[in-house]
C-alpha positions in Angstrom: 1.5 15.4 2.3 2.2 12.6 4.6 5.8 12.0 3.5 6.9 15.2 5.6 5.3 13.3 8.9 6.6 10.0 8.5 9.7 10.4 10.4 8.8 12.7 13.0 9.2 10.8 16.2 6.2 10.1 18.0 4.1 10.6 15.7 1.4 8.1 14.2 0.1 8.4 10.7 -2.6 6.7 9.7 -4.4 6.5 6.3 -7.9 5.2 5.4 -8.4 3.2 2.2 -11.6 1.5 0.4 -10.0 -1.9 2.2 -10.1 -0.2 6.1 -13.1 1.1 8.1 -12.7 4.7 8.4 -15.0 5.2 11.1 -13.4 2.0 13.4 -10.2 3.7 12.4 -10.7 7.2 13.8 -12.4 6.1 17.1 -9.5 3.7 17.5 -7.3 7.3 16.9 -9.1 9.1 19.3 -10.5 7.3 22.1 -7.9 3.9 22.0 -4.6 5.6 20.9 -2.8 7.9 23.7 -0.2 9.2 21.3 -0.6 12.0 18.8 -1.9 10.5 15.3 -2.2 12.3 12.2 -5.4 11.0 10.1 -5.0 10.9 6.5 -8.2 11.2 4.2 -8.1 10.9 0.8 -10.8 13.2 -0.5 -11.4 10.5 -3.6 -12.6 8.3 -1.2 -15.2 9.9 0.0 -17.2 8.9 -2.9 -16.1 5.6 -2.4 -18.1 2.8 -1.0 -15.9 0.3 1.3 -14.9 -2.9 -0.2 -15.8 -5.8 2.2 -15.3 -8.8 -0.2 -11.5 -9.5 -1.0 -9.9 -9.2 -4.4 -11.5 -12.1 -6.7 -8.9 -15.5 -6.0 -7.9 -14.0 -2.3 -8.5 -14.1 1.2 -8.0 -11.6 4.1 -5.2 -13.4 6.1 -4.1 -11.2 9.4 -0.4 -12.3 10.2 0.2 -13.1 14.2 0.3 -9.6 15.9 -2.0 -7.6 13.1 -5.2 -9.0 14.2 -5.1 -6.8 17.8 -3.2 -4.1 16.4 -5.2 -0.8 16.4 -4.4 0.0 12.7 -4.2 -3.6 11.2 -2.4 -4.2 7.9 -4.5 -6.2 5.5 -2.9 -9.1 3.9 -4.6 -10.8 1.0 -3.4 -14.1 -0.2 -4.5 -16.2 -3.1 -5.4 -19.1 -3.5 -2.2 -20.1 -5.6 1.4 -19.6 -4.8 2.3 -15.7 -5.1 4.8 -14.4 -7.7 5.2 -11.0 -6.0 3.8 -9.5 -3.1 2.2 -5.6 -4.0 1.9 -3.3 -1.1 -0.4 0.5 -1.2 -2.3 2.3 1.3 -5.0 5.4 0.5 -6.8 6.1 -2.5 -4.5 3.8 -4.9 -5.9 0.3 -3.6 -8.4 0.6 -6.6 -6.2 1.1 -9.4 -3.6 -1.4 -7.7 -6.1 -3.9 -7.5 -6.8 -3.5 -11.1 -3.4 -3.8 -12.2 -3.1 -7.0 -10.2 -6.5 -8.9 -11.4 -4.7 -7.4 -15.2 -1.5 -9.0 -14.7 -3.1 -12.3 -13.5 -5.4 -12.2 -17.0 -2.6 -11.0 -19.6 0.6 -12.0 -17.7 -0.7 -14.9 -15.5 1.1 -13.2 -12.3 -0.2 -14.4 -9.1 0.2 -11.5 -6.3 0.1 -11.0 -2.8 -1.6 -7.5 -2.2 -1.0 -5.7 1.4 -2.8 -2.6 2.3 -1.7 -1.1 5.7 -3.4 1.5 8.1 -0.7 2.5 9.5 2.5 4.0 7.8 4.2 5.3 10.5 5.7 3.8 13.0 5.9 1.2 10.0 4.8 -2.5 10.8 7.5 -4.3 9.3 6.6 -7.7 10.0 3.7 -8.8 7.5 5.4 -7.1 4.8 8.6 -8.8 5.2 7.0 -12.0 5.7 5.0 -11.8 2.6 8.6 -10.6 0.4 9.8 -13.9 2.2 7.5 -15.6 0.6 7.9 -13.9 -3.0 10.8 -12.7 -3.5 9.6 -9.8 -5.3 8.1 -6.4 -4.0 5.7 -3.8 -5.6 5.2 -0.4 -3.7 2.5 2.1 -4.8 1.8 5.1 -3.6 0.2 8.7 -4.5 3.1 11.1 -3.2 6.1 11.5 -5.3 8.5 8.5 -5.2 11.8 10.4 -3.2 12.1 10.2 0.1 8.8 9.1 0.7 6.8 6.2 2.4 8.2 3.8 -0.7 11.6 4.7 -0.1 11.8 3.7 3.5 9.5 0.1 3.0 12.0 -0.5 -0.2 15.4 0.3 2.0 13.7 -2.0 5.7 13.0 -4.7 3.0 16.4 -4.9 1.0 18.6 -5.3 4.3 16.0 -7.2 5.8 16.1 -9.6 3.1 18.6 -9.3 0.6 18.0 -10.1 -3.1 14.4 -9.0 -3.4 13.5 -7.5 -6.4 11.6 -4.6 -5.8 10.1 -1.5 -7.9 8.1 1.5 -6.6 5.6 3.5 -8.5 4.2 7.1 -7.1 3.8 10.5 -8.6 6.0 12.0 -11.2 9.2 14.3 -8.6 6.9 17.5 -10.0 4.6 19.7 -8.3 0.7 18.2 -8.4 -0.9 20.4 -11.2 -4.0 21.8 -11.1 -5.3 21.0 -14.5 -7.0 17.4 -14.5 -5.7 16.1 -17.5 -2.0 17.7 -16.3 -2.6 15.5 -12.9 -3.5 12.7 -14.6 0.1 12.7 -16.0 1.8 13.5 -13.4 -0.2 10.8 -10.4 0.5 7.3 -10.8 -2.4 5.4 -13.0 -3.0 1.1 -13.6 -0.2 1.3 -16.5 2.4 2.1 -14.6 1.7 -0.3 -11.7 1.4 -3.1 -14.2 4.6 -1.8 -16.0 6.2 -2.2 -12.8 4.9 -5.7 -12.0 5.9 -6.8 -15.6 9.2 -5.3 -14.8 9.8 -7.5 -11.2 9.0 -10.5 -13.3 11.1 -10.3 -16.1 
């Protein structure tokens, strides 16, 4: 539902992941943040435990300005030079970060994995200094690919710097079904994120 919020003015939207402290997150929305925020829970996560250790081969690097920001994107860099840099938020950081440690085994891609708190207003600066680094952009998220949060990171990032190869991977343009094995089709899964990684590499 968030993709209907993200450009009302004003307006802060926030989303919790398995990579962000929900509970630092929502006291920083309600006792530290004067402006209106809308708080995004994915209900998958709630059976979730949080993920303190970094992605195997990576480190938590906070870029200058993120590290007293009240809703901090997460940067994790490895260890060797990055092919392409993969950016998520909410309850698709597990299946990204499977993807990635796939495409390092089978492909040996080496990637640059960004998680933000906050999608809106959208903190431009450590994702355009990672796609500085790369070259190459992957965007995952849950909602359906038009219009949404993907849309507006892939459009800042191509006129910010020109050339990147980018691909986006969300939910089918269909209503979410009811029927699990029907979701299932229609959300985004680890094949398609690696699909798309294979895809900014070739």
């Amino acid at each position: 539902l968030e993709k209907m919020c993200l450009g009302v003015p004003g307006l802060v939207v926030v989303a919790i992941s398995s990579r962000h402290d929900p509970g630092e997150l929502l006291r920083r929305a309600v006792i530290d943040d004067a402006r209106p925020v809308l708080f995004l829970e994915q209900k998958i996560l709630y059976a979730r435990r949080l993920q303190p250790d970094p992605p195997a081969g990576m480190q938590l690097v906070l870029d200058p300005g993120e590290d007293d920001a009240l809703y901090p994107t997460g940067v994790w860099r490895p260890s060797l030079p990055a092919d392409v840099s993969v950016l998520t938020y909410g309850g698709t950081t597990e299946m990204t970060e499977e993807a990635i440690a796939q495409a390092f085994e089978e492909d040996e891609t080496v990637a640059e994995y960004l998680v933000p708190a906050q999608l809106a207003p959208l903190r431009c600066a450590p994702i355009l200094a990672s796609v500085r680094r790369t070259g190459r952009l992957v965007i995952v998220e849950e909602g359906t690919t038009p219009w949404g949060f993907g849309a507006e990171v892939a459009a800042v990032v191509a006129a910010a710097v020109p050339g990147t190869r980018i691909a986006r991977v969300g939910a089918h343009h269909l209503p979410i079904p009811n029927a699990r094995p029907a979701e299932q089709i229609v959300l985004p899964d680890r094949e398609r994120i690696l699909a798309a990684l294979r895809e900014v590499m070739r």
